[in-house]
N, C-alpha and C positions, 0 to 999 in steps of 0.2 A: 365580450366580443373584442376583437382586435385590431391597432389602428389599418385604417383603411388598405383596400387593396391598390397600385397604382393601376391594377391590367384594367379594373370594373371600372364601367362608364360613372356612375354614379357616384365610387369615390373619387376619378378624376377631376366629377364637376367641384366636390367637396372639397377639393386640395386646394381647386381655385380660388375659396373663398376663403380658404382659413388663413391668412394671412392679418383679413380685412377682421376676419371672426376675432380673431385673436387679441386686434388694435379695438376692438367696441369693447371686450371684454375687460381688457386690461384697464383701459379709459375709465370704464365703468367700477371696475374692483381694486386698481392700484397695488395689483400682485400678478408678477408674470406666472405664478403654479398656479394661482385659481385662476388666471387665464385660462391656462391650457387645459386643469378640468371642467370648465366650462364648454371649453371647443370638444374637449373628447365626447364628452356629454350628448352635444350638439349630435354630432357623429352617431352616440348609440341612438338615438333616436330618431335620428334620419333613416339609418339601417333598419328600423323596424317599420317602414312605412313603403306606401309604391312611391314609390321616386316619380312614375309616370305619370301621377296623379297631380305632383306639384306643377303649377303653372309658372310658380316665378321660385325659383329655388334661391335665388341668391335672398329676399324679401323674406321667407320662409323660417330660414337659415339664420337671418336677423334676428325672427320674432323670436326663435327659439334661444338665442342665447341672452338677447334683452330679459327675456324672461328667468332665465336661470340664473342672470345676474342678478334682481330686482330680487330673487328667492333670498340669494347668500348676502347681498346688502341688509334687507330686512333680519336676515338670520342672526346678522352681527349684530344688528341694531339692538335684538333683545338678549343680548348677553348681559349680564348683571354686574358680570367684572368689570365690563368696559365696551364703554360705543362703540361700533365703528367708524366714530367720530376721531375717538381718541388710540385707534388701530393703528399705529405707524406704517407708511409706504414701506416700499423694499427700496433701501436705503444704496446706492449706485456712488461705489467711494473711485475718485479717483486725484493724481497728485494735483494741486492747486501748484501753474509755474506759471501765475497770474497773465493765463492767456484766457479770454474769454471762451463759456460753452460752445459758440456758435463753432470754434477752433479745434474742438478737441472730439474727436471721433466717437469715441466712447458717450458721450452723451449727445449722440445722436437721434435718442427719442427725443419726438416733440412733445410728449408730456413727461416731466418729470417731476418731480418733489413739488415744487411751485404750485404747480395746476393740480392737483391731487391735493392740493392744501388749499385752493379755493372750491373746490367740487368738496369738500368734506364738511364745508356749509349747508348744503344742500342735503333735505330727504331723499331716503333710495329712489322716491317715484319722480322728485326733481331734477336730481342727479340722471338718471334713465334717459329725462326728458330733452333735458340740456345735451347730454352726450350724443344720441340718437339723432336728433334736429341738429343743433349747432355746430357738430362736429362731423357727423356724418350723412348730412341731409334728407335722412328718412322722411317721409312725409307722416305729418299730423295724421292723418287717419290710420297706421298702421303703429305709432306708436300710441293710440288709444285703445288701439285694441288688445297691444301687451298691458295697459296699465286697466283697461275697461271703463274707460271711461270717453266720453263725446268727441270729437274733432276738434269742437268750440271752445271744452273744455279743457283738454289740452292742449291747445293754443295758448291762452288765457297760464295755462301753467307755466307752458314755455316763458313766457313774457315775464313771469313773475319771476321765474328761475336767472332768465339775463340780468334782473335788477338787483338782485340779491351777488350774483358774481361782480357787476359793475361797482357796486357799492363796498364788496370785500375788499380789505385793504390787501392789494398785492403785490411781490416784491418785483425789483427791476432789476434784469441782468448783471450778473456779479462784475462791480468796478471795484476803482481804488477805494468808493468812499463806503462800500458794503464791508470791506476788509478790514477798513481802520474802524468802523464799530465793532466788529467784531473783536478787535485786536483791544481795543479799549477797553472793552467787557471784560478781555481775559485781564486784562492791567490791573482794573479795577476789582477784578474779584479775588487776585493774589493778592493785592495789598491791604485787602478789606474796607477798600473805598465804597461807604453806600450811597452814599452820594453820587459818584461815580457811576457805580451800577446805574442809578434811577435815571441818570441824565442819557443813559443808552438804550434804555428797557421804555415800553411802549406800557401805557399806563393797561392794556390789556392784554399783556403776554400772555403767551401761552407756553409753557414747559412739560413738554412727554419725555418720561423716563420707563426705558422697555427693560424691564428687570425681568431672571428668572421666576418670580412671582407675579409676575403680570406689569402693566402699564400703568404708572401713577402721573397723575394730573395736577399742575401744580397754577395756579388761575392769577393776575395779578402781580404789577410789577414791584412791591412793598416784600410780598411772599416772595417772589422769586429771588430777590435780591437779596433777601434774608436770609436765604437756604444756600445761598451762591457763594463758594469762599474755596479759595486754589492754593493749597498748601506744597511746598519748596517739597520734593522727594527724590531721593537720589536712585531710587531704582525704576524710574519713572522718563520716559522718552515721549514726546509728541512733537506731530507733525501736520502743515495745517494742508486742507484737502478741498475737493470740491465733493459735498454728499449729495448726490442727485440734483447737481446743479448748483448747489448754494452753498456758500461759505461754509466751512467745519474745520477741525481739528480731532486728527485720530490720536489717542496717546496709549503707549506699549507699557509691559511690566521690563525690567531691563533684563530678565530671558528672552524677551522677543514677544511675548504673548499679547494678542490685543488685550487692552485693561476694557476703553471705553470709545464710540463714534458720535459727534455730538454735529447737528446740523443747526442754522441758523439762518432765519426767515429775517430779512432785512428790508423796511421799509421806511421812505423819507426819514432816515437815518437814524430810524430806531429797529431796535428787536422786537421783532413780533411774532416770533413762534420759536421755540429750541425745541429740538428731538433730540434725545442722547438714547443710546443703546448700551448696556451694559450688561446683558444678557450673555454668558459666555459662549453659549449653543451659537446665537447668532452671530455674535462675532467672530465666531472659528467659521462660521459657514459664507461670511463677506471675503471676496477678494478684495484682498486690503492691499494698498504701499509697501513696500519694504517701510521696517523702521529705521532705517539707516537714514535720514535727512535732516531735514527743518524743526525745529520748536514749534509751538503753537506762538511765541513772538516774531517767529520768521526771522531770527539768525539761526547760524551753525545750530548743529546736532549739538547737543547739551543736554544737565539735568532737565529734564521738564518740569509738568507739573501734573497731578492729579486733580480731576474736579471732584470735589465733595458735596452731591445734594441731595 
């Protein structure tokens, strides 16, 4: 079936909500496509029902995509290649001209990389709980009924789910001092400082690397710092960025070709998550910077560097 009609009463009421359908969706899956098949979803299956029968269409409409989400979270879940733990967000590059996100249009979502990296702590049915209650203030009993389980009960989750985000260590808006660890890291992993590295790296990093072959996980900041080494290339341009909000560095092949997008999760001024993508598919498919600017040291356009891990 095809997306709604504007003239039908019933897709008008449906327009009204997808906006909202769309932000629980995304909150919940940390990909605007599976948003939106989510919401289409929503749709076919509204259209097969009497619309006159629902009492409360917008509550309906909720449960319906709560649930479709809770499907595809779970579905990730049992992937064998990789959790949807270790799924990277859809990565939002834009140029870092060290003015804060709150500044720059473009990252005018209010969840971005950040919050999708403290929700990626949580099970799909926590993750659900948290989103649904904390963010969209559903009430307890109608998100028990997506999950099947008691009012009491999911309460009790909810509660459990706040203490578990409270507790995740999470990053603070990108200032000078997110930038100069990041900038340090890079120093230190060109010069082959380990030392260096460790005094920047969180004794429990975390390193996602989104390769043509899938996601590798790289646990520990002994491992990371060991794999972490930025060698001098002269065909090599990088430029440092803001990726969904947080510190990065995009670096070019000197045709102009994205090589690699690396993000960096900074807290009480250490590293605590790196995302790098080097998948070529996705790189071509990122609206990336021009490569014409900055190094990843933040002077002039210059040889760069490649990261090797």
């Amino acid at each position: 079936m095809s997306d709604p009609s504007p003239t039908d009463p019933v897709a008008e009421a449906f327009e009204a909500q997808r906006d909202r359908l769309r932000a629980v969706a995304h909150r919940m899956l940390g990909s605007h496509a599976d948003a939106e098949d989510v919401v289409q979803e929503a749709w076919l299956r509204l259209s097969g029902q009497d619309a006159a029968a629902i009492h409360n269409l917008a509550g309906w409409l909720t449960t319906v995509v709560g649930r479709i989400s809770l499907d595809v979270l779970r579905s990730r879940q049992s992937r064998p290649q990789a959790s949807y733990d270790d799924r990277l967000p859809e990565l939002v590059v834009t140029v870092d001209d060290g003015a804060t996100p709150e500044d720059d249009a473009a990252l005018a979502d209010s969840v971005g990389l950040a919050l999708l990296v403290v929700l990626d702590s949580l099970r799909p049915s926590e993750r659900l709980a948290f989103v649904l209650h904390d963010l969209f203030a559903v009430p307890f009993d109608e998100i028990g009924q997506i999950l099947g389980k008691s009012t009491a009960a999911t309460k009790m989750l909810a509660s459990r789910d706040r203490r578990k985000v409270r507790t995740t260590k999470q990053p603070t808006a990108v200032g000078r001092e997110q930038r100069e660890v990041v900038q340090a890291f890079l120093a230190a992993a060109r010069h082959g400082d380990f030392e260096g590295l460790l005094r920047v790296l969180d004794p429990e990093v975390k390193l996602t690397v989104d390769t043509p072959d899938g996601v590798f996980v790289t646990l520990g900041a002994t491992e990371v710092a060991a794999g972490a080494r930025l060698s001098a290339n002269a065909g090599v341009r990088g430029r440092a960025v803001l990726v969904g909000g947080l510190p990065g560095i995009v670096a070019w092949r000197e045709d102009g070709t994205p090589l690699s997008v690396a993000a960096f999760t900074v807290t009480d001024a250490r590293i605590t998550r790196i995302a790098i993508v080097i998948d070529p598919a996705k790189l071509a498919a990122m609206d990336l910077p021009s490569h014409l600017g900055t190094d990843g040291t933040g002077g002039p356009r210059s040889q760069g560097a490649r990261q090797e891990l």
